[in-house]
PQR file of N, CA, C, O and H, with PARSE charges and radii, in Angstrom:
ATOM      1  N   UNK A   1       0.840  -1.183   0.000 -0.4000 1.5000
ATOM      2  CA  UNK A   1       0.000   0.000   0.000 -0.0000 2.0000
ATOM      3  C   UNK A   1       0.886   1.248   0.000  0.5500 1.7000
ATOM      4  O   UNK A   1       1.797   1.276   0.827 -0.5500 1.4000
ATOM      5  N   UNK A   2       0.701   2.439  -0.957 -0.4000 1.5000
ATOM      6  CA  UNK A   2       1.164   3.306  -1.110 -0.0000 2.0000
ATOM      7  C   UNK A   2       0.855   4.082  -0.085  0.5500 1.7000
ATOM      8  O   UNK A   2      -0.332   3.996   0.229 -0.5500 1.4000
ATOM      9  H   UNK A   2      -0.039   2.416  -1.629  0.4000 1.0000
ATOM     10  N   UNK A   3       1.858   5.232   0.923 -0.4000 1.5000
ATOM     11  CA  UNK A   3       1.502   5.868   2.181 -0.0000 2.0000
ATOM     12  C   UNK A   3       1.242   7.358   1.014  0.5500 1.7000
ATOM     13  O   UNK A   3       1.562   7.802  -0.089 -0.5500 1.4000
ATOM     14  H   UNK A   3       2.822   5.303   0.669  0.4000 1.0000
ATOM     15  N   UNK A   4       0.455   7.635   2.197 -0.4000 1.5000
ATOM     16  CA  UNK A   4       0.123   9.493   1.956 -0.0000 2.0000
ATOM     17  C   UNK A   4      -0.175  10.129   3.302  0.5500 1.7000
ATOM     18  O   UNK A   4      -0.423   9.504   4.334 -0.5500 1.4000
ATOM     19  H   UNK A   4       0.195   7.274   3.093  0.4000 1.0000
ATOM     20  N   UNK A   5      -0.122  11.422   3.169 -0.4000 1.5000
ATOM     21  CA  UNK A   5      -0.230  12.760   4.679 -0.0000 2.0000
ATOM     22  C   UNK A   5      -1.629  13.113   4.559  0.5500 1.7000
ATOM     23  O   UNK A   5      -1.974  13.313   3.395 -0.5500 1.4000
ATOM     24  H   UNK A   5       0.079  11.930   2.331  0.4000 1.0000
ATOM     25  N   UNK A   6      -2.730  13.276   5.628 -0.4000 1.5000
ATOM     26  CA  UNK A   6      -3.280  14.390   5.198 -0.0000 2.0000
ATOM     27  C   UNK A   6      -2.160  15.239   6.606  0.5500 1.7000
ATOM     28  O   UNK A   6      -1.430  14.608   7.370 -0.5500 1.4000
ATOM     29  H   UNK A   6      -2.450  13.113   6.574  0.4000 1.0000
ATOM     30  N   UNK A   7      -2.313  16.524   6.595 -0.4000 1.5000
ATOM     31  CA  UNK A   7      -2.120  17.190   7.324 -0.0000 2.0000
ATOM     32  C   UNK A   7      -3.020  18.570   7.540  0.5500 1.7000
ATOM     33  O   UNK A   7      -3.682  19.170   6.694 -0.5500 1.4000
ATOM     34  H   UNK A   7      -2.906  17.036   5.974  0.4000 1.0000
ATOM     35  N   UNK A   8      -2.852  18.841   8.774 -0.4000 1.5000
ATOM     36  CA  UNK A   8      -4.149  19.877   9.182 -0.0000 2.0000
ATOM     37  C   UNK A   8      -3.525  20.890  10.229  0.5500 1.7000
ATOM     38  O   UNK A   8      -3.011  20.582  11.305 -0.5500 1.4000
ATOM     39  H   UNK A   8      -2.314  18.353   9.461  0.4000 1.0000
ATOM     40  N   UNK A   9      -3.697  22.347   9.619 -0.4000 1.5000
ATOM     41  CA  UNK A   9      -3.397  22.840  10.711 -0.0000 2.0000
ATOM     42  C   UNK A   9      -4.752  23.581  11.052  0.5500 1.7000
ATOM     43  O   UNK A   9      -5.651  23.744  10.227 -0.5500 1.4000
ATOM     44  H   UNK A   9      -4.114  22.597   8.745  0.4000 1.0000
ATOM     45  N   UNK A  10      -4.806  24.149  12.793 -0.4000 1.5000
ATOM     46  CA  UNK A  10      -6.014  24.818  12.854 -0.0000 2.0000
ATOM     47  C   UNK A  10      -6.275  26.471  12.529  0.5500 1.7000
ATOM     48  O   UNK A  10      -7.411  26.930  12.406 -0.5500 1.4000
ATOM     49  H   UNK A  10      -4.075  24.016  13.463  0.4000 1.0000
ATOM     50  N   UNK A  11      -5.318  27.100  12.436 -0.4000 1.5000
ATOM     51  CA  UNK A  11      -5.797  28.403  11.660 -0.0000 2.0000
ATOM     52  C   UNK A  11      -4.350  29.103  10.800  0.5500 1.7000
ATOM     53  O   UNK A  11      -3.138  28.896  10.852 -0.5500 1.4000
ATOM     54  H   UNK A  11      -4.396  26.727  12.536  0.4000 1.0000
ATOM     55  N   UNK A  12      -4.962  29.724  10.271 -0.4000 1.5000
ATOM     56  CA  UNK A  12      -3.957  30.533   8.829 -0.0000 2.0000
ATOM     57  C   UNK A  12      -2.414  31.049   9.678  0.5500 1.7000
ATOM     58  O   UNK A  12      -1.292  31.296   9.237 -0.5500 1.4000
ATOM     59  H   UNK A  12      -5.947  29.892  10.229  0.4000 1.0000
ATOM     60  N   UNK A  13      -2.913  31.062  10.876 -0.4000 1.5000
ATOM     61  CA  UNK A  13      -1.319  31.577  11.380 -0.0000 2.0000
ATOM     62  C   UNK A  13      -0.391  30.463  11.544  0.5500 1.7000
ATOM     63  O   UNK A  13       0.797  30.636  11.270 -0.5500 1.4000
ATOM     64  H   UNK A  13      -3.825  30.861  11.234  0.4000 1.0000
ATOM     65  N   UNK A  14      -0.792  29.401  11.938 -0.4000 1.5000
ATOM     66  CA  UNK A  14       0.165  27.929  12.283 -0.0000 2.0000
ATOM     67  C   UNK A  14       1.097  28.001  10.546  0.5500 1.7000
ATOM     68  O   UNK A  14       0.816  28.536   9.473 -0.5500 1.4000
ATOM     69  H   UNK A  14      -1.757  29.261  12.160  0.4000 1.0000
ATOM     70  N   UNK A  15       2.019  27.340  10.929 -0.4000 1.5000
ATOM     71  CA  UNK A  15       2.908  27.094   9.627 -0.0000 2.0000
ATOM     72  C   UNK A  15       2.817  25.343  10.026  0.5500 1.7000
ATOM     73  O   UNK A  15       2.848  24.765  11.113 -0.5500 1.4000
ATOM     74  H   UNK A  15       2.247  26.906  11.801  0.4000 1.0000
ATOM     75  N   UNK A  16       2.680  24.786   8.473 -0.4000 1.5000
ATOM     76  CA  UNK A  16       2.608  23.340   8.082 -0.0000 2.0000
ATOM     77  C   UNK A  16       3.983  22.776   7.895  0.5500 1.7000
ATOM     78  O   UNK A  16       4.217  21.569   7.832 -0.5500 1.4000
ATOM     79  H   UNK A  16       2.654  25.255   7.590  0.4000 1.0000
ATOM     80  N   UNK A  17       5.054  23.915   7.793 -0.4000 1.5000
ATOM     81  CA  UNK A  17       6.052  23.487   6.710 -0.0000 2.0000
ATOM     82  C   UNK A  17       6.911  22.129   7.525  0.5500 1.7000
ATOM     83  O   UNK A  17       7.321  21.198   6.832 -0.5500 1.4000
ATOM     84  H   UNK A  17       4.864  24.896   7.844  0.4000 1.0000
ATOM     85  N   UNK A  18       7.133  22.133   9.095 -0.4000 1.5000
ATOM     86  CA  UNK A  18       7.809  21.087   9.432 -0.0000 2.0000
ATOM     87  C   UNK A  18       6.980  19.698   9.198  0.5500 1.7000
ATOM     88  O   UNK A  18       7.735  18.747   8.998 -0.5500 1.4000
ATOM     89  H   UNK A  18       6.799  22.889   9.658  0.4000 1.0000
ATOM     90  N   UNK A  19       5.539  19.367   9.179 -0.4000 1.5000
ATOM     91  CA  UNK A  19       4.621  18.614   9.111 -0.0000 2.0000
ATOM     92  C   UNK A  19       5.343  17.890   7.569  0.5500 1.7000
ATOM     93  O   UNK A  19       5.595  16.697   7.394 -0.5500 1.4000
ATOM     94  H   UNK A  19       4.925  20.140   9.341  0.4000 1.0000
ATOM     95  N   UNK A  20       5.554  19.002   6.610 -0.4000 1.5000
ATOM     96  CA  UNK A  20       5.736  18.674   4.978 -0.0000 2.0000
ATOM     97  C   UNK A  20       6.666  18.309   4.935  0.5500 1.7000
ATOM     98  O   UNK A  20       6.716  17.203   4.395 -0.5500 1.4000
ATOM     99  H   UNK A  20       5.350  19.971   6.752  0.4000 1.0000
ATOM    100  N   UNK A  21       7.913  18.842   5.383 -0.4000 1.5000
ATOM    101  CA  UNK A  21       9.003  18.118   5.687 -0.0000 2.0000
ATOM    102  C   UNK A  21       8.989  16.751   6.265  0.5500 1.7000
ATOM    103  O   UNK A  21       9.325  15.695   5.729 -0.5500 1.4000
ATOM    104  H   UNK A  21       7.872  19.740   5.821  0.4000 1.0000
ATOM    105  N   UNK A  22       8.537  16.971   7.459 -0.4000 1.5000
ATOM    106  CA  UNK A  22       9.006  15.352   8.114 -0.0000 2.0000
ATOM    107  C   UNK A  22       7.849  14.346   6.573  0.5500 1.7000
ATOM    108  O   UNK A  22       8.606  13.659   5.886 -0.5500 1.4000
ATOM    109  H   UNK A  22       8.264  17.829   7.894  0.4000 1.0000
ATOM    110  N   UNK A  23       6.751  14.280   6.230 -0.4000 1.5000
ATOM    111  CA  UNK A  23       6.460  13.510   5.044 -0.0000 2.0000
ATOM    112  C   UNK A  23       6.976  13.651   3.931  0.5500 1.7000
ATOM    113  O   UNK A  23       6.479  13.134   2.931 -0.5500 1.4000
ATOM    114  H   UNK A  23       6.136  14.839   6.788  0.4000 1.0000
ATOM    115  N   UNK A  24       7.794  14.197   3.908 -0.4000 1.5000
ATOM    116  CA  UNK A  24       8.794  13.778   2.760 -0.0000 2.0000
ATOM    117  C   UNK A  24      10.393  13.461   2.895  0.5500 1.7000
ATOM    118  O   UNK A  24      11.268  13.183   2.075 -0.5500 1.4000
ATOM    119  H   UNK A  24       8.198  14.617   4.720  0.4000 1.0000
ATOM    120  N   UNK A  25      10.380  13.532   3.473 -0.4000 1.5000
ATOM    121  CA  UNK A  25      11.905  12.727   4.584 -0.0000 2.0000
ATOM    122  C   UNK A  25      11.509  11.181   4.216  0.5500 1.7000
ATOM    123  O   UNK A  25      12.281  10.441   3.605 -0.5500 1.4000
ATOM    124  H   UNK A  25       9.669  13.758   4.139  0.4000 1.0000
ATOM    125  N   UNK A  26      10.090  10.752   4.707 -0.4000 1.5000
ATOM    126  CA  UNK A  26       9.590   9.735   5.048 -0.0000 2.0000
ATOM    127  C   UNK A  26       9.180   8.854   3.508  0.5500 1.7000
ATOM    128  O   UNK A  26       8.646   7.779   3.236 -0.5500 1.4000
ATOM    129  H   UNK A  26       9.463  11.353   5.204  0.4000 1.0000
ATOM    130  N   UNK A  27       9.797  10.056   2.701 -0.4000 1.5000
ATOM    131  CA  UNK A  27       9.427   9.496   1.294 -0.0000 2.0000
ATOM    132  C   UNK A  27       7.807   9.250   0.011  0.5500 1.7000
ATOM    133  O   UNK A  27       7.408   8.628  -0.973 -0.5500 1.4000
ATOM    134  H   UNK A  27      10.230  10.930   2.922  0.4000 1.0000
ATOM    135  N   UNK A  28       7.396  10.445   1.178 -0.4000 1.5000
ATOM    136  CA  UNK A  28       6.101  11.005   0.782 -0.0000 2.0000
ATOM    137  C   UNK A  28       6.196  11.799  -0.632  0.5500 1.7000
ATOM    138  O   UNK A  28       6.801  12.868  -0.556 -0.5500 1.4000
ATOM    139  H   UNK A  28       7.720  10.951   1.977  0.4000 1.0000
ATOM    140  N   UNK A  29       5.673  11.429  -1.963 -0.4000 1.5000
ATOM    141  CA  UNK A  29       5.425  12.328  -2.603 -0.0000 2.0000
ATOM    142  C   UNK A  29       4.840  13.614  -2.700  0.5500 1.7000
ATOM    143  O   UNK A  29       3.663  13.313  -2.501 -0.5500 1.4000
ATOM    144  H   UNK A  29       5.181  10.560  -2.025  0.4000 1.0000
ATOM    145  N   UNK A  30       4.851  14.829  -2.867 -0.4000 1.5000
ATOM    146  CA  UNK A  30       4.050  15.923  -2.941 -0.0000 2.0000
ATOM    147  C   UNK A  30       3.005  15.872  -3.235  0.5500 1.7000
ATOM    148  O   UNK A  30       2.090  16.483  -2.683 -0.5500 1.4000
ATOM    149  H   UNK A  30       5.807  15.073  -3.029  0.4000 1.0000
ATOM    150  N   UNK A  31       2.898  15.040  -4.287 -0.4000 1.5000
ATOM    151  CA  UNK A  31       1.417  14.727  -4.716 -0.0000 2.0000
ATOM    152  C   UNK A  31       0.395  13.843  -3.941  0.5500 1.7000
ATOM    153  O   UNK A  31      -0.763  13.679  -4.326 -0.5500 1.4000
ATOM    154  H   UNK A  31       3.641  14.544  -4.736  0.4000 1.0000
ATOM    155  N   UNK A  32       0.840  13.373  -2.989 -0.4000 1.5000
ATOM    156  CA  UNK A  32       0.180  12.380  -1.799 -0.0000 2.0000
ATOM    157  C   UNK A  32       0.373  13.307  -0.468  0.5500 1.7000
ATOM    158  O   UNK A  32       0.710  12.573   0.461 -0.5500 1.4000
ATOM    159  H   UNK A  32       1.780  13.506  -2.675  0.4000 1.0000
ATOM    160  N   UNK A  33       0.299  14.329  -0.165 -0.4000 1.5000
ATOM    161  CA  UNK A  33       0.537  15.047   0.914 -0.0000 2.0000
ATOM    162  C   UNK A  33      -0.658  16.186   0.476  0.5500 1.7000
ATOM    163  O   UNK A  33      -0.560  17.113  -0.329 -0.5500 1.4000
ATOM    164  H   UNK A  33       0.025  14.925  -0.920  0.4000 1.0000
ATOM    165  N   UNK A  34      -1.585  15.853   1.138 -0.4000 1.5000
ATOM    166  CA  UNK A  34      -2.859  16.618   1.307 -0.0000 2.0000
ATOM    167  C   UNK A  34      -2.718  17.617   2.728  0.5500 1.7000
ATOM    168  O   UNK A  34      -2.281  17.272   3.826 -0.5500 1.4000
ATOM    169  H   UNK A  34      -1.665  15.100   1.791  0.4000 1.0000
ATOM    170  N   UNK A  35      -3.156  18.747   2.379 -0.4000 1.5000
ATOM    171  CA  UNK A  35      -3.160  20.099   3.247 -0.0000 2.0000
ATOM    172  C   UNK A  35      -4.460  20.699   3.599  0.5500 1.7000
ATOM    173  O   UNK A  35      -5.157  21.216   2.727 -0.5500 1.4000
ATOM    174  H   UNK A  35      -3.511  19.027   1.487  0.4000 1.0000
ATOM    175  N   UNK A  36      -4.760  20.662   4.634 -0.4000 1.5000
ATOM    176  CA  UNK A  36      -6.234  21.637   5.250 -0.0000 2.0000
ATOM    177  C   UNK A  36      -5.495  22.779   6.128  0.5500 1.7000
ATOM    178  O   UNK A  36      -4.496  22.586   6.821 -0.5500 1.4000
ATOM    179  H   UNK A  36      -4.194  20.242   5.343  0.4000 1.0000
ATOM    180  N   UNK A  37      -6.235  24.105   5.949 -0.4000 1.5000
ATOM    181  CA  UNK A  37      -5.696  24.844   6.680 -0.0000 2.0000
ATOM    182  C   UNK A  37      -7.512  25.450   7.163  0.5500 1.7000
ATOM    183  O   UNK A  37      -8.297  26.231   6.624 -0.5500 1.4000
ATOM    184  H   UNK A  37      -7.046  24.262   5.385  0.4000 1.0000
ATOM    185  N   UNK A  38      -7.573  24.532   8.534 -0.4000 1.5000
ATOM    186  CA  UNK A  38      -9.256  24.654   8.591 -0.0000 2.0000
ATOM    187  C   UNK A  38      -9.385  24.537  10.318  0.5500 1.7000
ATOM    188  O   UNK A  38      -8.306  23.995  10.559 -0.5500 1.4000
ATOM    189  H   UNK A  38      -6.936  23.898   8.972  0.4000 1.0000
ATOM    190  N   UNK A  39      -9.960  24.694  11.460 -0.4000 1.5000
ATOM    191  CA  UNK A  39     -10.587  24.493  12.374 -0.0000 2.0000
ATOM    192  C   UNK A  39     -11.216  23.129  12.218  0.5500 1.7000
ATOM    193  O   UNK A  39     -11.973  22.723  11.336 -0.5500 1.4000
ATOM    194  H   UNK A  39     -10.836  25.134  11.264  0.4000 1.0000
ATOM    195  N   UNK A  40     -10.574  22.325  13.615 -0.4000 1.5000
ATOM    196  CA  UNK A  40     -11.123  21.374  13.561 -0.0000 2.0000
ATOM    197  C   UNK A  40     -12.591  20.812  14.211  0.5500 1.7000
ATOM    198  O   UNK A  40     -13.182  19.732  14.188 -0.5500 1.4000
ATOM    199  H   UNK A  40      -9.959  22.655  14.331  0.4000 1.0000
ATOM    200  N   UNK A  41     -12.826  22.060  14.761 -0.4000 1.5000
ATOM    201  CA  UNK A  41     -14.511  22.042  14.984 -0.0000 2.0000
ATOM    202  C   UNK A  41     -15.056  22.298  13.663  0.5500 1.7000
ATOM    203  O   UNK A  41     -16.132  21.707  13.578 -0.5500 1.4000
ATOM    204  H   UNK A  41     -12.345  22.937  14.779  0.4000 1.0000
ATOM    205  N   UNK A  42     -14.728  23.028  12.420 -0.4000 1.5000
ATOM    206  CA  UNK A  42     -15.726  22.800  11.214 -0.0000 2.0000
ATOM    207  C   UNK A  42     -15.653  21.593  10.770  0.5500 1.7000
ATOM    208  O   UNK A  42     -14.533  21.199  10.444 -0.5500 1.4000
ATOM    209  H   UNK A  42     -13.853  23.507  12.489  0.4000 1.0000
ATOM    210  N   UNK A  43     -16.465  20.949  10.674 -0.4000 1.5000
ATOM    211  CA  UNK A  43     -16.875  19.585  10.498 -0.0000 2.0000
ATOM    212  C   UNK A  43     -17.102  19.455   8.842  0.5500 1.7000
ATOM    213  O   UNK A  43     -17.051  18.353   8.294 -0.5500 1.4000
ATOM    214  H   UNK A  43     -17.374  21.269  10.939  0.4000 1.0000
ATOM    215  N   UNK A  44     -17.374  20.767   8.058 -0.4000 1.5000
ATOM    216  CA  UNK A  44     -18.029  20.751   6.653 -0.0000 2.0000
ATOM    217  C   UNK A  44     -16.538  21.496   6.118  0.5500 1.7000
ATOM    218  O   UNK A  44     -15.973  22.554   6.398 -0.5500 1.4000
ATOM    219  H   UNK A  44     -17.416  21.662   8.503  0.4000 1.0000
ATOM    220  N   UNK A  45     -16.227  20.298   5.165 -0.4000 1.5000
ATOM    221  CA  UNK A  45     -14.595  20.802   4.432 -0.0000 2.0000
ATOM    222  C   UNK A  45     -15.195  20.459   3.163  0.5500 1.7000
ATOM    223  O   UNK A  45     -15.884  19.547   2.706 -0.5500 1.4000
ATOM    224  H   UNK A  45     -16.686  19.439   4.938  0.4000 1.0000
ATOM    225  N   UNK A  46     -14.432  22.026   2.588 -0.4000 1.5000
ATOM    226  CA  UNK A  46     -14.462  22.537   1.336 -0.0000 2.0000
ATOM    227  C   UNK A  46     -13.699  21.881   0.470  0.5500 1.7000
ATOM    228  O   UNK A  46     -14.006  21.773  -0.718 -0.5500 1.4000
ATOM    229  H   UNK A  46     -13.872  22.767   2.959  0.4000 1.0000
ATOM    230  N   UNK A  47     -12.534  21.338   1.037 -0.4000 1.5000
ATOM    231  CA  UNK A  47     -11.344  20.774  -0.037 -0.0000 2.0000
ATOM    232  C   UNK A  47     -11.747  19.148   0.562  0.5500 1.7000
ATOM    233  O   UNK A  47     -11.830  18.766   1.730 -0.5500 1.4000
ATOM    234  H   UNK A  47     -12.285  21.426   2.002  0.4000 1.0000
ATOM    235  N   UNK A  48     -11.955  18.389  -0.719 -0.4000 1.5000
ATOM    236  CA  UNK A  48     -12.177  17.257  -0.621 -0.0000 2.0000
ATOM    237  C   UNK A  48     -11.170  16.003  -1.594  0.5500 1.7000
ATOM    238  O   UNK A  48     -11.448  14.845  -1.908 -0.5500 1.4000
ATOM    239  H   UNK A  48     -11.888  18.699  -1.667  0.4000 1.0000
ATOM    240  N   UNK A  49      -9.623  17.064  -1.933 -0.4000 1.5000
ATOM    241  CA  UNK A  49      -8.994  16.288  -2.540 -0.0000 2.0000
ATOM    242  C   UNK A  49      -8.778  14.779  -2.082  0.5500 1.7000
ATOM    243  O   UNK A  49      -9.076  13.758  -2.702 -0.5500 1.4000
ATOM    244  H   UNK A  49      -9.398  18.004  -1.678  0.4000 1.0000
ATOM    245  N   UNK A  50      -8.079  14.931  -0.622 -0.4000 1.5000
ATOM    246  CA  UNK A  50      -8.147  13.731  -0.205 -0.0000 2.0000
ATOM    247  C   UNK A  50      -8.919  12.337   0.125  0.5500 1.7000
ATOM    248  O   UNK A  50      -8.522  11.172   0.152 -0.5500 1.4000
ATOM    249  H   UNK A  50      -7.837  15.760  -0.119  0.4000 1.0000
ATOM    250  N   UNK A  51     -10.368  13.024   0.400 -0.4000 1.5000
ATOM    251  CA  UNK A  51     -11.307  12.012  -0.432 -0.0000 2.0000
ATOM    252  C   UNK A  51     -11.304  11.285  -1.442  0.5500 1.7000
ATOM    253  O   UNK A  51     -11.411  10.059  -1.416 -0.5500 1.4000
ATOM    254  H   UNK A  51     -10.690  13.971   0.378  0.4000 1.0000
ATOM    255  N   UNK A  52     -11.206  11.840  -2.239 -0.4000 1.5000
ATOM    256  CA  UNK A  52     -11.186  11.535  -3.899 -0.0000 2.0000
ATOM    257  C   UNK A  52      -9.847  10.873  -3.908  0.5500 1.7000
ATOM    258  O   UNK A  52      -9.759   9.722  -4.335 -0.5500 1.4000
ATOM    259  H   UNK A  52     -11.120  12.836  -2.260  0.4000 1.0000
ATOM    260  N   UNK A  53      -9.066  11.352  -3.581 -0.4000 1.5000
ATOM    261  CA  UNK A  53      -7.943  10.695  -4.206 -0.0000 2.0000
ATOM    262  C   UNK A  53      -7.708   8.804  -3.266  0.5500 1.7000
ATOM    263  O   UNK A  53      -6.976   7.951  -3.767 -0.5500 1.4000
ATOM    264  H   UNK A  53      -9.138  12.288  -3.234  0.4000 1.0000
ATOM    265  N   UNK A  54      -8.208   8.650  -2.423 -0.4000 1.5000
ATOM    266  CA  UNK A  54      -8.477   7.494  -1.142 -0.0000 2.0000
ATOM    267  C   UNK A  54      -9.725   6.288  -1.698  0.5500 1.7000
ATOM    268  O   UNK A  54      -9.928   5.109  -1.408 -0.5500 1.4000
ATOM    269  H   UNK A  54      -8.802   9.343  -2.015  0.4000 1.0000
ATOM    270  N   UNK A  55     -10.339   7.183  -2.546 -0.4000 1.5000
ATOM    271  CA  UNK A  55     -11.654   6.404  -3.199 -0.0000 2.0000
ATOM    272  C   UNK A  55     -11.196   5.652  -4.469  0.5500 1.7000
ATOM    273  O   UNK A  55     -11.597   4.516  -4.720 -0.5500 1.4000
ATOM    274  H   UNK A  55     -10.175   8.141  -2.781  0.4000 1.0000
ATOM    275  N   UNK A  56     -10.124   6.502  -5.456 -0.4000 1.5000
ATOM    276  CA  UNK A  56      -9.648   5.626  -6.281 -0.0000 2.0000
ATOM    277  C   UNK A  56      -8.956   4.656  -6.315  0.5500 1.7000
ATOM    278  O   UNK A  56      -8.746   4.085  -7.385 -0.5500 1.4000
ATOM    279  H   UNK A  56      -9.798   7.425  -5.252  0.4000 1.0000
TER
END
């Protein structure tokens, strides 16, 4: 099984970038490293790449 990230931070001020790093150290493609930059009390997400891409 091929690995992938989602990663989540909870608001626009947090920085992701060590999160992106350590998954690609780990040999994570870019293209398998999914990003929310959302509150994790909103329950209704707009970006549903990672869905989609988990379903195929």
């Amino acid at each position: 099984m091929k690995e992938f990230a989602y990663i989540r931070v909870s608001s626009k001020d947090q920085n992701e970038c060590r999160q992106v790093i350590a998954m690609a150290s780990r040999g994570i493609p870019a293209e398998r490293i999914f990003l929310e930059k959302l509150s994790g009390k909103n329950t209704r997400r707009p970006d549903t790449s990672c869905l989609r891409f988990l379903r195929r």
